[in-house]
C-alpha positions in Angstrom: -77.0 -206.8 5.9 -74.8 -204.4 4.4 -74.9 -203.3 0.7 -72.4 -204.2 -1.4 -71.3 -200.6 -2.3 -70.1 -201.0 -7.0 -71.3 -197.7 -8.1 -69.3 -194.8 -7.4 -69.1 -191.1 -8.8 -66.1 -189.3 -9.0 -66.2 -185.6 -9.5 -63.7 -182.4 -9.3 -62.5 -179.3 -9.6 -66.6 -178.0 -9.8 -64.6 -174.5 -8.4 -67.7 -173.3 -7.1 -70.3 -174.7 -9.9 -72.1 -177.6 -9.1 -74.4 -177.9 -12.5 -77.7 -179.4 -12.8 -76.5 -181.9 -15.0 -73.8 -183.1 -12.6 -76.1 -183.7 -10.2 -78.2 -185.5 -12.5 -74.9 -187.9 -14.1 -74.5 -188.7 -10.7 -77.9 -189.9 -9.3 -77.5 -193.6 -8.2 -74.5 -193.3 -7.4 -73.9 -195.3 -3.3 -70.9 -193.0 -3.1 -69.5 -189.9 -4.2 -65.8 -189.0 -4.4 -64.5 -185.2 -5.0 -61.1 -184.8 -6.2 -60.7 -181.5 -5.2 -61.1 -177.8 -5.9 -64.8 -177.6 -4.6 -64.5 -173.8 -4.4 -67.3 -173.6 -1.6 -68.5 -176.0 1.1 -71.9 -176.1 -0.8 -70.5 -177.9 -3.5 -70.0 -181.3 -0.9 -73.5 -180.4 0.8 -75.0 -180.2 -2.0 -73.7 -184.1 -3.2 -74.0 -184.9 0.2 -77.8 -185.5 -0.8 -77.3 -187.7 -3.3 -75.0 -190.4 -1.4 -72.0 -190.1 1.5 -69.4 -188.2 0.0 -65.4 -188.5 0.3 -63.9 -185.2 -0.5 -60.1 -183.4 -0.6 -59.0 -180.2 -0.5 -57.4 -179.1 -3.6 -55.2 -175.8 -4.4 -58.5 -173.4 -5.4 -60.3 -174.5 -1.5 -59.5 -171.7 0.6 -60.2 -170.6 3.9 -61.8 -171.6 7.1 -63.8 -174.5 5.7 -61.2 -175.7 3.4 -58.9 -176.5 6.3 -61.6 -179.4 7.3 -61.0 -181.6 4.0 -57.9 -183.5 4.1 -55.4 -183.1 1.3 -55.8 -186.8 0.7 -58.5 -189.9 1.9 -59.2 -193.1 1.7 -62.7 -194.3 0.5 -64.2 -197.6 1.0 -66.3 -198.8 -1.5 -66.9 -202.5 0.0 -63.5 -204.4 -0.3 -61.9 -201.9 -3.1 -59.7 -199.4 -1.1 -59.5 -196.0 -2.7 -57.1 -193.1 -2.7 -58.2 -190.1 -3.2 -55.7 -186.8 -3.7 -56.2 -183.7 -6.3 -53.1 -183.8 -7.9 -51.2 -186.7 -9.2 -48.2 -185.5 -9.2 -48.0 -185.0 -5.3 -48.8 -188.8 -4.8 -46.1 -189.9 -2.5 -46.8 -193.6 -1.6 -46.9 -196.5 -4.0 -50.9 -197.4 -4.4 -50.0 -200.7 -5.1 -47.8 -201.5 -1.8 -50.6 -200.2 0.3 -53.1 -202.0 -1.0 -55.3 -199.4 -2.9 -56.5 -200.8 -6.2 -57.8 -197.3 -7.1 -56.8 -193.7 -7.5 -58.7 -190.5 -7.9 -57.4 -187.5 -8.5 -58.0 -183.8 -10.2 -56.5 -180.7 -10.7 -55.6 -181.4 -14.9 -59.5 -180.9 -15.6 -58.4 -183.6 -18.2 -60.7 -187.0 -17.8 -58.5 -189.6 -18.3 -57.8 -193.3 -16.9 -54.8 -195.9 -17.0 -53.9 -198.7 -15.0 -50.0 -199.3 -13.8 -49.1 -202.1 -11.6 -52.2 -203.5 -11.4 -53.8 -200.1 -10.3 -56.9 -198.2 -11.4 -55.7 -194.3 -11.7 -59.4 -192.4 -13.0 -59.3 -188.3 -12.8 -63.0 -187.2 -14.1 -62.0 -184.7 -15.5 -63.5 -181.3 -14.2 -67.1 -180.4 -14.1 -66.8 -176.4 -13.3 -66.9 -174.0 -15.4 -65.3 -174.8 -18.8 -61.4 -174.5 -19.6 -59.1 -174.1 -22.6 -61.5 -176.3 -25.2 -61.5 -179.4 -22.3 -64.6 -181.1 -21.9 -66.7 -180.5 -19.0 -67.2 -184.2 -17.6 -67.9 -186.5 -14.8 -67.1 -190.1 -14.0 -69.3 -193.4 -12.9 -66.9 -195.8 -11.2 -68.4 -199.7 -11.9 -66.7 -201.7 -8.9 -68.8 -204.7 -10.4 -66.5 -206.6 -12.4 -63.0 -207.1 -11.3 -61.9 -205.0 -14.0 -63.3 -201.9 -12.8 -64.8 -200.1 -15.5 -65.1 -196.4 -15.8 -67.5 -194.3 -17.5 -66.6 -190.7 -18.7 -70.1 -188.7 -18.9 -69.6 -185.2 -20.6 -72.3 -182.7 -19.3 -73.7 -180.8 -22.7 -73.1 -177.4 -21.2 
């Protein structure tokens, strides 16, 4: 029998700093997204042992290893299809024609969320080390409901 994957945590732009408290805001999570900007392969090793991970290379991932990650995926979280990309602004396909009902992106280190057409769009916001006077946050992804609800988690840093 296969579990009905609901909880999901979305991270990105760690550039390099995966915190403790991360790690800990994302504990029972069944799957992990990162939107980018890792800044070292340990970063997806290291939330590899918390759940699967779906990770994207942003504009900070560099070199040898960066070339594996995609610049965009898809992640399966039961029947919810989710597009992953680090930034927004180079989405080039309409979610909602696809059939996505959920996108995750990066690279603004601004958590935010809004729906358009009927589509989820969540960045978490970035969980590296501080910038400007942004907060340093996570997200938890509640596939649950039909509404999808998102939870911003700031790490006290």
């Amino acid at each position: 029998m296969q579990t009905k994957l609901t909880r999901v945590g979305l991270i990105s732009d760690t550039h390099g700093l995966l915190r403790p408290e991360a790690i800990a805001a994302l504990q029972g999570s069944q799957l992990i997204v990162h939107a980018g900007d890792a800044g070292n392969p340990e970063i997806v090793g290291s939330l590899r042992k918390i759940a699967p991970v779906v990770a994207v290379r942003g504009n900070v991932d560099k070199g040898e290893w960066a070339q594996r990650l995609p610049l965009t995926a898809v992640a399966e979280a039961g029947a919810v299809m989710i597009y992953v990309l680090h930034d927004l602004n180079a989405l080039d396909l309409s979610p909602q024609a696809v059939g996505f009902q959920v996108v995750v992106s990066g690279h603004s280190h601004k958590p935010a969320k809004m729906e358009r057409d009927g589509v989820l769009y969540v960045n978490p916001g970035s969980a590296g080390p501080r910038r400007f006077q942004l907060p340093v946050t996570v997200a938890r992804l509640d596939l649950e409901t039909a509404s999808f609800a998102v939870e911003f988690v700031e790490l006290h840093v």
